[in-house]
RODO-2510 file (C-alpha; in nm, 4 decimals, decimal comma):
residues 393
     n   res          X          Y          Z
     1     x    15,7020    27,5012     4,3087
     2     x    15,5827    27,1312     4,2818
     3     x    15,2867    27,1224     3,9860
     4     x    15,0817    26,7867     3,9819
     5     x    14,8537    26,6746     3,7628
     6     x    14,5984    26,3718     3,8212
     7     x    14,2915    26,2420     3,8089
     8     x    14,0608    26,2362     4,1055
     9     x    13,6733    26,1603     4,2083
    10     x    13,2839    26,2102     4,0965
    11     x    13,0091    26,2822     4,3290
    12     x    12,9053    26,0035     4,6541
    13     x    12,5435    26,0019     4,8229
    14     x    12,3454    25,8522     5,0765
    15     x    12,2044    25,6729     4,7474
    16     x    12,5521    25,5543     4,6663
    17     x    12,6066    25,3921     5,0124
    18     x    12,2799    25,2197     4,9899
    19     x    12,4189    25,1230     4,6158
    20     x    12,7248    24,9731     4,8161
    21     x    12,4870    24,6679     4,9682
    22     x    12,4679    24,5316     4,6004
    23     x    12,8172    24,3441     4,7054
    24     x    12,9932    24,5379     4,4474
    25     x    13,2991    24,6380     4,7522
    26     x    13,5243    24,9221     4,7731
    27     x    13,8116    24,9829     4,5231
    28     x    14,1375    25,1689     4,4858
    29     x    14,2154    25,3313     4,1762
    30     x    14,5709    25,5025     4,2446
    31     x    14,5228    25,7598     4,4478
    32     x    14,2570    25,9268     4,4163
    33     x    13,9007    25,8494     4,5684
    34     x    13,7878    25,5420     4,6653
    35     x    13,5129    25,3659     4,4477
    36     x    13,2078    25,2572     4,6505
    37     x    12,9931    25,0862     4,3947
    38     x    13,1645    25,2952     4,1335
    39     x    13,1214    25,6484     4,2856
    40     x    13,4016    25,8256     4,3737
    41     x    13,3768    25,9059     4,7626
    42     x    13,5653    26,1521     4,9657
    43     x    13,5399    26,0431     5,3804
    44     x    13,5178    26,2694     5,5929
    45     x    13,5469    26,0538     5,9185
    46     x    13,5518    26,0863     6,2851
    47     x    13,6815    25,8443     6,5443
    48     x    13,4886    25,7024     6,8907
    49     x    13,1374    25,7498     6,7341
    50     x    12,8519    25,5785     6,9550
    51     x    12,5162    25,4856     6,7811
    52     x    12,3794    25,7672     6,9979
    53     x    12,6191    26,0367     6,7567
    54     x    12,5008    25,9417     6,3843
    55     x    12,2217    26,1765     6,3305
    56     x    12,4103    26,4647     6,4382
    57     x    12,7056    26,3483     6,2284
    58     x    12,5308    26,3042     5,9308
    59     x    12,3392    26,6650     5,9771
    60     x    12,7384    26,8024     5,9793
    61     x    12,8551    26,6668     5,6750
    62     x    13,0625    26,3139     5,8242
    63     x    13,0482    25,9577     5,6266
    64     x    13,2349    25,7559     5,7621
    65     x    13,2879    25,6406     6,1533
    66     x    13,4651    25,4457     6,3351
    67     x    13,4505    25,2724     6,7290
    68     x    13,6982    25,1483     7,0159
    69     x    13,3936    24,9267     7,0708
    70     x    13,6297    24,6765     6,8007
    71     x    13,8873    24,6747     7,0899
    72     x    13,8058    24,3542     7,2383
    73     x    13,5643    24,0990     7,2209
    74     x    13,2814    24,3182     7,0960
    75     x    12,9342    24,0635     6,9953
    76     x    12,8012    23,9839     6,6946
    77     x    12,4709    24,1771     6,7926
    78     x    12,6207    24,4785     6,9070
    79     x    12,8514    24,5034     6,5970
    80     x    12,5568    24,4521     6,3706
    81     x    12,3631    24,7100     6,5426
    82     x    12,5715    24,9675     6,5476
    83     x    12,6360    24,8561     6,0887
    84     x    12,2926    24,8985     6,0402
    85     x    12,2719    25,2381     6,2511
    86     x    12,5600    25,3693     6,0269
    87     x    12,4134    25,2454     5,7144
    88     x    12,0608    25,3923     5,7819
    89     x    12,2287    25,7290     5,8396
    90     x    12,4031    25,6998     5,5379
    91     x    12,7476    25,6357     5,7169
    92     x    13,0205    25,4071     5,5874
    93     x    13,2390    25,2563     5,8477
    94     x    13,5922    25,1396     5,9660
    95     x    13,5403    24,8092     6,1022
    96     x    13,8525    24,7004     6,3423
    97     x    14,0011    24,4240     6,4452
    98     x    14,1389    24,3096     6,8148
    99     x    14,4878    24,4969     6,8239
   100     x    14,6125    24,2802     7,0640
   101     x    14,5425    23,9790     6,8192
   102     x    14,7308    24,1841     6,5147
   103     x    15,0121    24,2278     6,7155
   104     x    15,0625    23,8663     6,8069
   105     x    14,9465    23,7177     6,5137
   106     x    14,6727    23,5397     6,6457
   107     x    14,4827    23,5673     6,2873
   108     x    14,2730    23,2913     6,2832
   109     x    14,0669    23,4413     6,5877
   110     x    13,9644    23,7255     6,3118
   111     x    13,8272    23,5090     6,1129
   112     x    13,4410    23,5232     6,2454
   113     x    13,4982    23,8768     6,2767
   114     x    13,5800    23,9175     5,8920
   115     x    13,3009    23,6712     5,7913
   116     x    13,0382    23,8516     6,0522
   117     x    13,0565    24,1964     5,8396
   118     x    13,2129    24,1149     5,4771
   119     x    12,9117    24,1477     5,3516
   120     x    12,7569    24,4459     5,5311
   121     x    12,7103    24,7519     5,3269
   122     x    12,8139    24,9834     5,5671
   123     x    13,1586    24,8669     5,5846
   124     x    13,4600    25,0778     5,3996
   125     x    13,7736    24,9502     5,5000
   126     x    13,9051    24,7236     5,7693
   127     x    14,1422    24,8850     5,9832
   128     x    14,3986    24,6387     6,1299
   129     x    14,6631    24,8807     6,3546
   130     x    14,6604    25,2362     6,4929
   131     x    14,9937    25,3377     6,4882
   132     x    15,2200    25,0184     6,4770
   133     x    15,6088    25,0485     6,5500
   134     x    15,8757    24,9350     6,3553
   135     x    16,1596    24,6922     6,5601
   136     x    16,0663    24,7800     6,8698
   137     x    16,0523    24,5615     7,1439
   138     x    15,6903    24,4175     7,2495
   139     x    15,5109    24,5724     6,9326
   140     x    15,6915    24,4438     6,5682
   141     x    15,4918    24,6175     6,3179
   142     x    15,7397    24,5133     6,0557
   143     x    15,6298    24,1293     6,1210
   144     x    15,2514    24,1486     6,1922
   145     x    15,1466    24,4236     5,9661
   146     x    15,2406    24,2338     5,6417
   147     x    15,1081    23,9278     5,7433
   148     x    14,7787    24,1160     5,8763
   149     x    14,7414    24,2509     5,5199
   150     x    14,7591    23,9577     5,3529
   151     x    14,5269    23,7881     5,6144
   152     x    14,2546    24,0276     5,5603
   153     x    14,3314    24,0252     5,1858
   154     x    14,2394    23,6286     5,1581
   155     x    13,9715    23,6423     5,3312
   156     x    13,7491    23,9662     5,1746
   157     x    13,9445    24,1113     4,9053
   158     x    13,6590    24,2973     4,7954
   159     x    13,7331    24,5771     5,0696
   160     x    14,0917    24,7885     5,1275
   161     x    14,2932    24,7867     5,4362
   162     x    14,3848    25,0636     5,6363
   163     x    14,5753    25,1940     5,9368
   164     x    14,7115    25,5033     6,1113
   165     x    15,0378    25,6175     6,1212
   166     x    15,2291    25,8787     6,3095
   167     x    15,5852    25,9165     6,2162
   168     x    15,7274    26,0186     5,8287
   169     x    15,9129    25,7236     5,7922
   170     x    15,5978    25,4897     5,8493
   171     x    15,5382    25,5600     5,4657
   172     x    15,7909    25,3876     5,3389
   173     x    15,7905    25,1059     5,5935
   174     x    15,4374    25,0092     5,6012
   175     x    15,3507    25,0881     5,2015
   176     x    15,2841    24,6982     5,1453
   177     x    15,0566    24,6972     5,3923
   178     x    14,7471    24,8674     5,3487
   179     x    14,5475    24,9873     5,0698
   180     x    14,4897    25,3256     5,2333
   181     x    14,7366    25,4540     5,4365
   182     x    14,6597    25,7301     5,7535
   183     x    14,8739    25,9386     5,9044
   184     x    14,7840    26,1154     6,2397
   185     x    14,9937    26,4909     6,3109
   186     x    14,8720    26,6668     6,6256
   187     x    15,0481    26,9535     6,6189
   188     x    14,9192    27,1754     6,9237
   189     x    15,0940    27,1626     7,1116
   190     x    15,4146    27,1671     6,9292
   191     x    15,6317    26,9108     7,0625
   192     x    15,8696    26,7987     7,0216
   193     x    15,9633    27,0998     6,7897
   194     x    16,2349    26,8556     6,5761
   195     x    15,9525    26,6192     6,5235
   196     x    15,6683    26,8417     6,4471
   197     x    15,8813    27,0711     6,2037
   198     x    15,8425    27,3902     6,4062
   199     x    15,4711    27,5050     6,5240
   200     x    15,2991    27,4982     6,1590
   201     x    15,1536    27,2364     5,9702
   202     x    15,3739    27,2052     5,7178
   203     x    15,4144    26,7683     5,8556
   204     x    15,0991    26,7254     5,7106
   205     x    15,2133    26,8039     5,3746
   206     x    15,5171    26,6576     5,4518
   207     x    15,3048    26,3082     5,5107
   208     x    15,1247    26,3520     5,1928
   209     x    15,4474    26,3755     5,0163
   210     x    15,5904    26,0802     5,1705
   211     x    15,3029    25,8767     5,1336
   212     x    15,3006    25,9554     4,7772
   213     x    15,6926    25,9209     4,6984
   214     x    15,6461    25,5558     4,9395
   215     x    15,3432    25,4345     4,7176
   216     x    15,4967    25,5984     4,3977
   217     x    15,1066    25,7505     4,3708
   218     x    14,9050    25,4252     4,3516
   219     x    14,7493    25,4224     4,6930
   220     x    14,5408    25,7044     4,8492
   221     x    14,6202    25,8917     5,1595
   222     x    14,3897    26,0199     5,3968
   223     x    14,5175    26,2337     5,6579
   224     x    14,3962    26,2269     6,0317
   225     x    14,3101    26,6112     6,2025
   226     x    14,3647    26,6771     6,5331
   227     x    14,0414    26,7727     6,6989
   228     x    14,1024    26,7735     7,1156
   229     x    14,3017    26,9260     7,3442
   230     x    14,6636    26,7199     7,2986
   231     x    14,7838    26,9648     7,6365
   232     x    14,5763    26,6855     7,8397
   233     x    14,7619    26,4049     7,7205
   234     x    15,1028    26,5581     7,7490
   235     x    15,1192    26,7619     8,0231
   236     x    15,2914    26,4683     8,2552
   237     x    15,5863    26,4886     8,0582
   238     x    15,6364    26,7801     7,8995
   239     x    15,6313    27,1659     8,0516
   240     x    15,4057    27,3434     7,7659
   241     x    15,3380    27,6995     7,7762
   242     x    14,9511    27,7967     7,8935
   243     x    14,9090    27,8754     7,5780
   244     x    14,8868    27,5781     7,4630
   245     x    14,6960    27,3913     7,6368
   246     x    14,3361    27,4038     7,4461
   247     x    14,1821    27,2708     7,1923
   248     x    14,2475    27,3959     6,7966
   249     x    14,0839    27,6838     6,7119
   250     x    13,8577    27,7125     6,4223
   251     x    14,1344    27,8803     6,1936
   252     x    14,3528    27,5768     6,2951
   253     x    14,0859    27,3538     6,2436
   254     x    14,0346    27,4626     5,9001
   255     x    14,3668    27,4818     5,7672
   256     x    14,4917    27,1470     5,9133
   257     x    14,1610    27,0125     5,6791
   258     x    14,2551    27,2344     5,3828
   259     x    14,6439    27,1482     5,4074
   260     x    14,5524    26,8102     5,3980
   261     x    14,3351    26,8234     5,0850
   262     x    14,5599    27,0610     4,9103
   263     x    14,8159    26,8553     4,9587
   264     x    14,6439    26,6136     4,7774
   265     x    14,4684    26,3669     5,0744
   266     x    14,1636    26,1663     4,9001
   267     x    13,9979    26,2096     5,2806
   268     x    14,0184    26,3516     5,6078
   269     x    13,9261    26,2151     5,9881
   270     x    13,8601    26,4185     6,3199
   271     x    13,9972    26,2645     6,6649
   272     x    13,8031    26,2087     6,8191
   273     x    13,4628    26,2533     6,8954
   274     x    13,5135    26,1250     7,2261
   275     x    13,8008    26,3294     7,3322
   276     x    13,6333    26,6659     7,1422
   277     x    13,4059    26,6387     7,4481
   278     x    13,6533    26,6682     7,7087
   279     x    13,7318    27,0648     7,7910
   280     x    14,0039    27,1505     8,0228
   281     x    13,8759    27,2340     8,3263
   282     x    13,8146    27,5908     8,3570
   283     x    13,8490    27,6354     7,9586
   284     x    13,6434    27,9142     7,8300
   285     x    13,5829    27,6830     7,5430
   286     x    13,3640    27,4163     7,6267
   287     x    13,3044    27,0842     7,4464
   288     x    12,9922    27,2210     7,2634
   289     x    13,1451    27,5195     7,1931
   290     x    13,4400    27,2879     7,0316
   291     x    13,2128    27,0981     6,8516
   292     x    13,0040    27,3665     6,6667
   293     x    13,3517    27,4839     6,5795
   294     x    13,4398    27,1616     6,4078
   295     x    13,0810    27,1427     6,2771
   296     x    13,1207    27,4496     6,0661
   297     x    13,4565    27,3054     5,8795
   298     x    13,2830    26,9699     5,7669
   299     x    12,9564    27,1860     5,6834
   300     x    13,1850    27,3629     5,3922
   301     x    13,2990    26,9972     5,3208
   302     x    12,9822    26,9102     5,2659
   303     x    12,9087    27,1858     5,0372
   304     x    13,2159    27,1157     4,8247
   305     x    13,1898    26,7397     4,8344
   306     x    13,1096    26,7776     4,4142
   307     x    13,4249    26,9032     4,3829
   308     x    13,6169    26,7098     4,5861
   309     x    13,4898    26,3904     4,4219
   310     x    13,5134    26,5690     4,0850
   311     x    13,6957    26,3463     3,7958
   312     x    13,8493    26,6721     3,6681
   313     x    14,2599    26,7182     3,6665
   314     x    14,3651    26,9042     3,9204
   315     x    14,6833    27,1151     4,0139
   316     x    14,8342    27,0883     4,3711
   317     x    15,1353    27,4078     4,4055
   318     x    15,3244    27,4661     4,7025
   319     x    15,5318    27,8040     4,7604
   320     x    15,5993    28,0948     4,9899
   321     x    15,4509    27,8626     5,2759
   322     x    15,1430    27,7402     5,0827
   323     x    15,0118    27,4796     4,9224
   324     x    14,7001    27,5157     4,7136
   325     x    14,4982    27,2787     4,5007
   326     x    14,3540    27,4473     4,1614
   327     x    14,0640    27,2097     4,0441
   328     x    13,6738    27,1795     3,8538
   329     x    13,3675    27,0725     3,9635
   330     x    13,2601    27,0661     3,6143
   331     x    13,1099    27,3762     3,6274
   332     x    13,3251    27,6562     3,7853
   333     x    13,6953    27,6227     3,9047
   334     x    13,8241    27,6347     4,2749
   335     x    14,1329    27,7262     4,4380
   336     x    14,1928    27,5274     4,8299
   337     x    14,5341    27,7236     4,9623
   338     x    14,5992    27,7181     5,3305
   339     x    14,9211    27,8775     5,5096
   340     x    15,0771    27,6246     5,7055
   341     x    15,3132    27,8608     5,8929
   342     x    15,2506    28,0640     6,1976
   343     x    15,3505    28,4002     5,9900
   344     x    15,1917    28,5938     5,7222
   345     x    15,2513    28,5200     5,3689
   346     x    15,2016    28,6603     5,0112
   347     x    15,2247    28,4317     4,7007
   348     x    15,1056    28,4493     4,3663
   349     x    14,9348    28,1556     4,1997
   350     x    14,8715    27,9760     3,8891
   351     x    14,5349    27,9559     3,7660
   352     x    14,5758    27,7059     3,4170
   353     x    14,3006    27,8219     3,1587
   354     x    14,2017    28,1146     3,3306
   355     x    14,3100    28,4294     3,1712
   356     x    14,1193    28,7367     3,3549
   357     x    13,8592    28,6746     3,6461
   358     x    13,6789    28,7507     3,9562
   359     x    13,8004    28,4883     4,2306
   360     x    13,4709    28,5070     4,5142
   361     x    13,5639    28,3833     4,8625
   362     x    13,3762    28,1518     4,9619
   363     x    13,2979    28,0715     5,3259
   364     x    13,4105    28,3875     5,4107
   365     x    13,4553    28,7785     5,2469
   366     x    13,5809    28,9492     4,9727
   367     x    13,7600    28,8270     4,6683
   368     x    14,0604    28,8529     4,4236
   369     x    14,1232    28,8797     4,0764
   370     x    14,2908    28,6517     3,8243
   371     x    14,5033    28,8605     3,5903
   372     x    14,7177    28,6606     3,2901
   373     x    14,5973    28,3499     3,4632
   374     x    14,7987    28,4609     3,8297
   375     x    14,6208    28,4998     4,1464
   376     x    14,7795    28,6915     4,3546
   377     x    14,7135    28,5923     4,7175
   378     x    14,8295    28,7111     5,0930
   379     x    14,7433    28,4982     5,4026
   380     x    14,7741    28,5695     5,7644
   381     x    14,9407    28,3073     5,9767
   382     x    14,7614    27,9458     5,9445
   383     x    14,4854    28,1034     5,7437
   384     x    14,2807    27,8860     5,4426
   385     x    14,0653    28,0561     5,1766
   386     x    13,8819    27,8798     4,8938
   387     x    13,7987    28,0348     4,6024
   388     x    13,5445    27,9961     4,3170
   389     x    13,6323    28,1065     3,9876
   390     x    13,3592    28,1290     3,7393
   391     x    13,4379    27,8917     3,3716
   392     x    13,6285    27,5734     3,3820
   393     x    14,0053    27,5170     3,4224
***
């Protein structure tokens, strides 16, 4: 059992983003939430968003985006535009910079890049690398990310630094340089099996836990969910099973979001929007159909959002193939747990300051009971539940 306790997050709006314009930047305190203008915010992000995608992202619960658009030599204009789109939809953004530049450490031709949007309310974070490698020949990550960092850093220190990450080790290599570190797992299909720790999700806790070990709990981590068929990108190489080639189903969908945030992850991310689109040809499950699947796990995000930028302590367990977060909104107390194995499981839990209660399921039927402050709980394979408890932990 692993028992954590810390201090995380108070409630974000549209009105808080606005707030953000002021000039008062983003901050890092540890790791929990991210301060925008002194309100704790949770993101809950997707990747490849066009203008054209904001309203109906902002009806499902996202705030935050981010564009390829940055790859390359994207205008002045067209960056602004698509700032002020975000911002009037009550989206923060990731603004990027030119990979190619990054990885040759052409800095200086940043420079109008980091000047053009500094200022802009809408931005979050500048994202300098998706998934940089470490002494590998053509792309030395362990050369330009530092010095990236501390370009960025001298020239707007008033917003973090972020990039993506895809292999457990990247924690401990590229801690200096971000503020916010992301870590992308696609785990359907499940290969290779020695990488991906068998066909769970237990690798996204595993990130969390490196992350935090890496940054010895001073920067947050947000975790990146698969959201697209990964079959279509791998299919060349690898011989996967028919089964697997499709997109996540809801139940997947869920608990990859609800591993992540039990684990602890101050934010989660969807890629992408883009891909989500794309449905194997003659897939049952098409695009729209994936989408509205997605839709329905940020819609409970949005609905917990006061708890998951609550400044109450928290308790993150992990036994029996679970991990579960025990935390207060203020009012009432929550339990996240998700099952990141493909097997059933039973577990019992600890509820601190609870002695005897009903535990209502939310999102979902039924309920337990909290007896002696233990919640006894049994999950089917890669199943989440969230409770709500009534009184304060």
């Amino acid at each position: 059992m692993i028992l954590r306790q810390c201090i995380v997050c108070a409630t974000i709006s549209v009105a808080a983003v606005t707030a953000a314009g002021t000039g008062s930047g983003v901050k890092v305190v540890g790791d929990a939430c991210v301060l925008v203008d002194g309100k704790r915010f949770f993101p809950v992000g997707v990747y490849s968003a066009d203008l054209e995608d904001f309203p109906k992202l902002a009806e499902a619960g996202f705030n935050l985006v981010h564009t390829y658009r940055w790859e390359g030599t994207s205008d002045h204009n067209w960056g602004k535009a698509w700032l002020d789109a975000a911002y009037k939809h009550g989206l923060m953004a990731l603004v990027g910079l030119y990979r190619p530049r990054v990885k040759n450490m052409q800095f200086e031709a940043c420079i109008e890049r980091i000047e053009q949007y500094r200022r802009h309310p809408a931005l979050l974070a500048w994202h300098t690398m998706d998934e940089p490698a470490w002494e590998k020949e053509g792309d030395h990550g362990e050369k330009y990310m530092p010095a990236a960092y501390q370009f960025v850093k001298k020239h707007d220190p008033r917003h973090p630094v972020t990039a993506v990450v895809c292999h457990f080790a990247d924690a401990k290599r590229f801690v200096d340089t971000v503020d916010i570190l992301q870590a992308d797992y696609y785990p359907i299909p499940p290969i290779p099996a020695s990488y991906y720790s068998g066909n769970g999700f237990r690798g996204i806790k595993m990130f969390v836990d490196a992350w935090r070990e890496a940054s010895k709990a001073s920067k947050p981590f947000w975790f990146v969910c698969q959201a697209f068929d990964y079959s279509l990108l791998k299919e060349e190489k690898h011989n996967i099973p028919a089964e697997w080639k499709r997109f996540p189903t809801r139940r997947e969908l869920r608990t990859m979001t609800y591993t992540a945030i039990a684990s602890g992850a101050r934010g989660v991310l969807y890629w992408s929007l883009s891909r989500l689109k794309n449905a194997r040809e003659g897939s049952p499950v098409t695009g729209d159909d994936h989408w509205r699947r997605l839709r329905s796990v940020t819609l409970e995000l949005k609905r917990l959002m006061p708890l998951l930028t609550s400044e109450s302590p928290e308790t993150i367990q992990s036994r029996d193939h679970v991990v579960a977060m025990v935390k207060s909104d203020g009012t009432q107390t929550y339990v996240i747990a998700a099952n990141y194995e493909r097997m059933p499981t039973e577990t019992v839990l600890d509820v601190p300051g609870i002695t005897s209660a009903k535990a209502e399921v939310l999102f979902g039927k039924g309920s337990a009971q909290v007896q002696d402050g233990k919640l006894p709980l049994a999950l089917e394979a890669i199943e989440s539940r969230v409770f709500r408890i009534p009184g304060k932990k």
